[in-house]
C-alpha positions in Angstrom: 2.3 -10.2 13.3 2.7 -10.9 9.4 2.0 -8.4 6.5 -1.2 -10.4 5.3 -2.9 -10.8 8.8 -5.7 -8.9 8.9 -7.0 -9.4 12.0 -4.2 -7.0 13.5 -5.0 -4.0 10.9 -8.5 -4.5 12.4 -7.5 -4.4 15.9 -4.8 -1.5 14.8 -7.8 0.8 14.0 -10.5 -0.6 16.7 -7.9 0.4 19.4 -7.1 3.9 17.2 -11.2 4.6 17.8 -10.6 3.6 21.5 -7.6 5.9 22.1 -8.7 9.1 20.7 -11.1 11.2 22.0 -13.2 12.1 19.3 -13.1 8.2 18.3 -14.6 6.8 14.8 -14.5 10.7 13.6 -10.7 10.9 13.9 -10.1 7.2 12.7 -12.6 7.7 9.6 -10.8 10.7 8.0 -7.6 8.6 8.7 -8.9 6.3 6.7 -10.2 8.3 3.5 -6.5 9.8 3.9 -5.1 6.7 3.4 -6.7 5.5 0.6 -6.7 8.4 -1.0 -2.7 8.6 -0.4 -2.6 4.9 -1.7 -4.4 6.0 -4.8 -3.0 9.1 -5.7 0.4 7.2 -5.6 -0.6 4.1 -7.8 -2.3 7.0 -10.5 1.4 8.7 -10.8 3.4 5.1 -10.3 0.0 4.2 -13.2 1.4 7.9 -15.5 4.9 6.9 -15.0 4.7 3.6 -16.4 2.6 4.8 -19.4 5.1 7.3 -20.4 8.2 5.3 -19.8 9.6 4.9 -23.0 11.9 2.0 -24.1 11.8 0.7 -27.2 12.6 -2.5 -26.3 9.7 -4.6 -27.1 10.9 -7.8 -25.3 8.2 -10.1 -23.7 9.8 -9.7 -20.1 9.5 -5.6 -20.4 6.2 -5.4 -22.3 5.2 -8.3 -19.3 6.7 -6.4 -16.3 4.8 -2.8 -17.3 1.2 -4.6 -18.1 1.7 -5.9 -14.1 2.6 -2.8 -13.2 -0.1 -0.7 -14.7 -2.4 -3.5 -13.4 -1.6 -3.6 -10.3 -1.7 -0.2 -10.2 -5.6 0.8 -11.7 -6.8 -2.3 -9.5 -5.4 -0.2 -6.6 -6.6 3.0 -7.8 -10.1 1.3 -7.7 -10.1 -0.3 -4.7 -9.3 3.1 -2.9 -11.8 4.6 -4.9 -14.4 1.8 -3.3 -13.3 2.3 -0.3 -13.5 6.1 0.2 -16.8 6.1 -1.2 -17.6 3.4 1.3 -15.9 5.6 3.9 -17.5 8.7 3.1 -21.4 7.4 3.7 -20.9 5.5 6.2 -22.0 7.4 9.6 -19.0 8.4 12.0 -20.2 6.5 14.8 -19.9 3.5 12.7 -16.4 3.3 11.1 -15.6 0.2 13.3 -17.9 -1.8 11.7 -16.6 -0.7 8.4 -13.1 -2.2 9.1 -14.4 -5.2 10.9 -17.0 -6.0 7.8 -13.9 -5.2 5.3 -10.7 -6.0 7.0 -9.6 -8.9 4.9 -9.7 -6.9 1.7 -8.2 -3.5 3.4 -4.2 -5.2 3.0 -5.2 -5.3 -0.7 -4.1 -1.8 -1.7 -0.9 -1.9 -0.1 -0.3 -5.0 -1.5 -1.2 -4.2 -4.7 0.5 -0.5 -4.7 4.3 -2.7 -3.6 3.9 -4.5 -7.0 3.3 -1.4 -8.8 6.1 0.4 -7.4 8.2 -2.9 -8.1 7.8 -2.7 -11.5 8.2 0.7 -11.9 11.5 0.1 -10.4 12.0 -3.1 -12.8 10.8 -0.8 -15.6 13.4 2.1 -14.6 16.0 0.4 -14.6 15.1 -2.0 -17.9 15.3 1.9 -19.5 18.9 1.8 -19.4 21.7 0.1 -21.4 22.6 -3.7 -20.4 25.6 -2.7 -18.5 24.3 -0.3 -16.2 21.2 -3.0 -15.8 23.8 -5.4 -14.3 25.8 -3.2 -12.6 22.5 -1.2 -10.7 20.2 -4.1 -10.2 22.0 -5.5 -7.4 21.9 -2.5 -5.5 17.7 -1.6 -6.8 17.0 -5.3 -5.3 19.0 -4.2 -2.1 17.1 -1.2 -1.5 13.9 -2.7 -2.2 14.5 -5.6 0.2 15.7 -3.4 2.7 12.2 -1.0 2.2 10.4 -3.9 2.8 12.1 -5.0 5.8 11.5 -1.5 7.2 8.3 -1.2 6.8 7.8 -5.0 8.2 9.8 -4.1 11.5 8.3 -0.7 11.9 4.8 -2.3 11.5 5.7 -4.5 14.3 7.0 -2.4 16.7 4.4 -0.2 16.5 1.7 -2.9 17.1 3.2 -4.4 19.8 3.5 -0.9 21.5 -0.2 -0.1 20.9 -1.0 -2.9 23.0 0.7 -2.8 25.6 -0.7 1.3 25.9 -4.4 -1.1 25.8 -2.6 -3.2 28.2 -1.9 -0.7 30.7 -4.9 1.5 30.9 
């Protein structure tokens, strides 16, 4: 299972519906939750950038926060479009809503790890050149480390899942 397959988010929530007892009503407030989550987090990674003040005015800073604040009112949209989607669509129908939108529902995440990369980029650009090279090592380190994290926890958890689908 890879981050950007989204055939198993899709089968993720289908065999969510199948598991709980009140099915597609459970799974579609997990959903708005989500997104709404995802964009409450982009808005303040979005307010943090804004009001990050460096003075440097260098190409690679200027550069680095314009991605970030990108990346993070695209994601803030998104989740927007999506728990409006959500909220009309009837409960007894939420699997269709993540078969008919499963390639697009990896987006957010995506997009809200590139806005909290650059805020991190950004943080640590607010300092003086010396504590830039002596931290950046470590702020790499800790975000490669996050990533792998998520990544294994992601697959443990799937492969779990179905083998509970297996069984039953």
């Amino acid at each position: 299972m890879t981050w950007f397959n989204s055939k198993d988010r899709s089968l993720i929530w289908e065999k969510n519906i199948n598991l709980q007892k009140s099915g597609s009503a459970v799974v579609h407030q997990r959903l708005i939750k989500q997104y709404e989550v995802m964009g409450i987090v982009c808005a303040l990674i979005m307010g943090s950038l804004m009001t990050l003040n460096n003075n440097d005015t260098s190409l690679f800073v200027q550069t680095t926060k314009i991605i970030g604040l990108l990346s993070s009112s695209t994601c803030v949209t998104l989740c927007l479009i999506f728990i409006v989607i959500i909220q009309w669509i009837p409960l007894g129908h939420t699997i269709i809503f993540i078969k008919r939108s499963e390639r697009y529902m990896n987006y957010p995440l995506i997009l809200i790890i590139i806005s909290l990369t650059t805020l991190l980029v950004s943080i640590l650009l607010h300092f003086e050149r010396l504590l830039q090279i002596i931290f950046a090592p470590i702020f790499f380190l800790v975000f490669v480390c996050t990533l792998y994290i998520y990544g294994d926890i992601r697959n443990q958890v799937f492969n779990y899942i179905l083998s509970i689908q297996e069984d039953s």
